[in-house]
C-alpha positions in Angstrom: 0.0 0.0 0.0 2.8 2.3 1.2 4.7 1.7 -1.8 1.2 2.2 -4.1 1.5 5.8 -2.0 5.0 6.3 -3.3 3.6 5.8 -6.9 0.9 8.0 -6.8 2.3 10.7 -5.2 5.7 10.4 -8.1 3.1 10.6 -10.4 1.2 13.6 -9.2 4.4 15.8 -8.7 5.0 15.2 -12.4 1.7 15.8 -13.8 2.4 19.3 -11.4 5.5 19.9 -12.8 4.4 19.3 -16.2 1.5 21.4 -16.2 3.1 24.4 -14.0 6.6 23.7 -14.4 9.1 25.2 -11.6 10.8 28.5 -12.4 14.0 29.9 -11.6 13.4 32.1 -8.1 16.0 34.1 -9.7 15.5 34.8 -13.5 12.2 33.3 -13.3 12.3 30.9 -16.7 11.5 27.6 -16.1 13.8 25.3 -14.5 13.9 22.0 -12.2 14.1 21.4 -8.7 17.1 20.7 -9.4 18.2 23.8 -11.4 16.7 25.9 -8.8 19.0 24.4 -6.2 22.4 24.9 -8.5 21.1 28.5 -8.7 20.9 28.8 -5.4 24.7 27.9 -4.6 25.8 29.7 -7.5 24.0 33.3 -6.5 24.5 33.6 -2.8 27.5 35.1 -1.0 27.5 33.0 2.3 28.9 34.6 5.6 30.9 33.3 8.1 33.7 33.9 10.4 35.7 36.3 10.8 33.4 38.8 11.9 31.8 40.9 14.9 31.5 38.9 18.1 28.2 41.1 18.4 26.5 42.0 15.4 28.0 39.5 12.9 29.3 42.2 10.8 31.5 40.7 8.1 35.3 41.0 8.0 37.4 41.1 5.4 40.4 39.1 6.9 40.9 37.7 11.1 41.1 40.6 13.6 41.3 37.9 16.9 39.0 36.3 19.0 35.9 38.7 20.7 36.0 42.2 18.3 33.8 44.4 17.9 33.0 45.9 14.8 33.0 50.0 15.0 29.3 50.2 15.6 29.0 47.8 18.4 32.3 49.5 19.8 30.0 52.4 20.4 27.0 50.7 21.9 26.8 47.2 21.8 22.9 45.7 20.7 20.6 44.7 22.9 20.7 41.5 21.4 23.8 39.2 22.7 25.0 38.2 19.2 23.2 37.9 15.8 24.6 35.6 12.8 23.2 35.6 9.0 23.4 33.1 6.2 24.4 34.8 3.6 24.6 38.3 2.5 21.5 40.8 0.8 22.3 42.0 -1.9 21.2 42.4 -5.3 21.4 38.6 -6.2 19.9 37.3 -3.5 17.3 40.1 -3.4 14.9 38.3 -5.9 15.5 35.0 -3.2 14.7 36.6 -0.5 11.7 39.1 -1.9 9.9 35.8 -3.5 10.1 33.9 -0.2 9.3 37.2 1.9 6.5 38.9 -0.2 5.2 35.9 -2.7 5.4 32.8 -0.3 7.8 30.8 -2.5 9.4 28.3 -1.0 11.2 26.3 -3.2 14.7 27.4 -1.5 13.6 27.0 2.0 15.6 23.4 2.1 18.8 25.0 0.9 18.1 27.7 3.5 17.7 26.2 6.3 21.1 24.3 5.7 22.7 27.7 5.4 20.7 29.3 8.3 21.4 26.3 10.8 25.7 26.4 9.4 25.6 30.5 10.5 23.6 29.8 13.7 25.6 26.5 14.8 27.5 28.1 17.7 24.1 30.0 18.9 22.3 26.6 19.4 24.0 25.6 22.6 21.8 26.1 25.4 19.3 27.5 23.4 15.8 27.1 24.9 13.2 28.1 21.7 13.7 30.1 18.9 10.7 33.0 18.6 10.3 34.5 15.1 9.4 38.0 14.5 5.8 38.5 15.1 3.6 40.4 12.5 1.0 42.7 13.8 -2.3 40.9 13.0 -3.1 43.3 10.6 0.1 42.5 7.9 -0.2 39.2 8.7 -4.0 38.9 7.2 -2.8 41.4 4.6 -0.1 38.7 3.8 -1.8 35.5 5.5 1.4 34.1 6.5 4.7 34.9 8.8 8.0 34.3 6.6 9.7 34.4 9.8 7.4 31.9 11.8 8.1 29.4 8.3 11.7 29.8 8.6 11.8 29.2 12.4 9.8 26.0 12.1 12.4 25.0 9.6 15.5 25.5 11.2 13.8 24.2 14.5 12.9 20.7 13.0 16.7 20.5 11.5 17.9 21.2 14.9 15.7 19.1 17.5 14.4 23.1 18.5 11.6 24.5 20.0 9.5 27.0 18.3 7.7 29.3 20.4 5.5 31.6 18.7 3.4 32.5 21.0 5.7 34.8 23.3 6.0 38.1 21.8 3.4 40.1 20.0 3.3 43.3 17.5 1.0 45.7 19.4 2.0 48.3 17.2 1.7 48.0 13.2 4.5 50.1 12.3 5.3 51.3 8.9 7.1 49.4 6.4 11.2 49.7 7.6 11.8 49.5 3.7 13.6 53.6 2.5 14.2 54.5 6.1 17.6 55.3 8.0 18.7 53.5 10.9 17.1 56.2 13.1 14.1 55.9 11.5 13.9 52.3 11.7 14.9 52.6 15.1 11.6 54.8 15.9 9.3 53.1 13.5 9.6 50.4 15.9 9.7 51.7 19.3 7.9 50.4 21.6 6.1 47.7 18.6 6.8 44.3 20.7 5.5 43.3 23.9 5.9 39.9 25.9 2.3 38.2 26.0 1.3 38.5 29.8 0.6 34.5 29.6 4.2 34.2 28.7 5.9 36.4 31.0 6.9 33.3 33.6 8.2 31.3 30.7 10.3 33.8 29.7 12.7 35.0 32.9 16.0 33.2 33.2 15.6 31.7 29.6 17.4 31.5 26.5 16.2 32.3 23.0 17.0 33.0 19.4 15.1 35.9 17.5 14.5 34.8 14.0 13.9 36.8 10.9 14.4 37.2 7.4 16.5 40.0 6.7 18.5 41.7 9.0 19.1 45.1 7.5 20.2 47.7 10.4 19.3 45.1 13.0 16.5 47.8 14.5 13.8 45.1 14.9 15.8 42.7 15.9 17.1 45.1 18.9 13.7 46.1 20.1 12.5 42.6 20.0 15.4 42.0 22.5 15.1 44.8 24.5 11.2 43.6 25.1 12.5 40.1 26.0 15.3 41.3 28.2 13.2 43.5 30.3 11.0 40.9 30.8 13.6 38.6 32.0 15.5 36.4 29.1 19.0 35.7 30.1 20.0 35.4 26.7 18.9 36.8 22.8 20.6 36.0 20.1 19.4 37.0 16.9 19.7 34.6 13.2 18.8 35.2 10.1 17.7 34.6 6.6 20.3 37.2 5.1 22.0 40.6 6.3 22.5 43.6 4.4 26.3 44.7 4.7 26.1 47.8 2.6 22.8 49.6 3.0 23.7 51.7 0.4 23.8 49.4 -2.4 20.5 47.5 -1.9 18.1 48.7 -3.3 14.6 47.9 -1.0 
């Protein structure tokens, strides 16, 4: 019967693929799964080591163990460290825009391997990973978290906890996309809260913060900030992709 299963479900995913054949997340001509995947490898700029102990700010050669880069020198984040997969910029733009805006996840395999590589020294002692809420009001604008997706991912490759229930958007700020980092930092001010039901389970605990792009890392700090006041030991921060030159992304 199982193997009956097997058939009919081969057989479906080509009469799919035949009638709406997969396309290239990146040109958008038709390609295979397969195809898709190469793309994938071949477009991205992964990041890794060396970079800041804080932020994850990319550097271009080994500075030693713990620095800072010039911005957390000043004031380090509220969150304890962040880490991304791979850089945002204007190839992985079309990526990270179709998986962010149009719910395509064809790459989300591929990401999660990439995601899980950046975040492997944050998983120790980790205790849940919360994605970034949406206010209620984007999320039935866009009927579904690309945050929440990605968490549950990375979670299920890791033997993780996803715990989306612990921080809320009480404020539906403006879209961050055009604005500096003090604007972002306004826009959201004050935007999380830590669900009342949740406060016990958060003091003394351990989290990741997970998103999709960090871009001046202003959500990601006031989602810590929220969690720290309410108790968390720790916040670290992971995601999708990070800009490392504001300047030459377009939004």
């Amino acid at each position: 019967m199982n193997r009956v299963k097997r058939i009919s479900a081969a057989g479906f995913s080509f009469f799919l693929d035949t009638v709406f054949p997969p396309r290239s997340l990146i040109t958008g001509d038709v390609a295979s799964a397969h195809g898709i995947e190469a793309e994938l490898w071949a477009h991205l700029s992964f990041l890794d080591a060396p970079c800041c102990v804080a932020c994850g700010f990319p550097f271009d050669y080994d500075m030693g163990l713990d620095v800072l880069c010039g911005r957390c020198e000043i004031k380090r984040p509220a969150y304890d460290r962040a880490r991304a997969a791979f850089k945002y910029d204007n190839d992985s733009r079309k990526l990270v825009l179709a998986f962010k805006h149009g719910g395509r996840q064809e790459g989300l395999a591929v990401f999660t391997k990439h995601v899980s590589r950046a975040g492997r020294a944050l998983f120790a002692g980790c205790e849940g990973l919360i994605p970034i809420p949406l206010h209620p009001s984007r999320l039935r604008a866009r009927r579904y978290n690309q945050s929440l997706i990605l968490a549950r991912a990375i979670a299920k490759a890791n033997d993780l906890e996803v715990l989306p229930d612990i921080v809320q958007r009480v404020k539906a700020t403006a879209s961050q996309g055009g604005k500096s980092y003090s604007g972002r930092k306004r826009n959201v001010a004050g935007a999380f809260a830590v669900r009342a039901s949740a406060s016990q389970a958060v003091k003394g605990r351990n989290f990741i913060l997970i998103d999709d792009v960090y871009t001046t890392g202003a959500t990601l700090n006031a989602c810590a900030k929220t969690l720290k006041r309410a108790g968390a030991a720790r916040v670290d921060a992971l995601t999708l992709s990070r800009v490392v030159n504001p300047q030459s992304v377009p939004t």
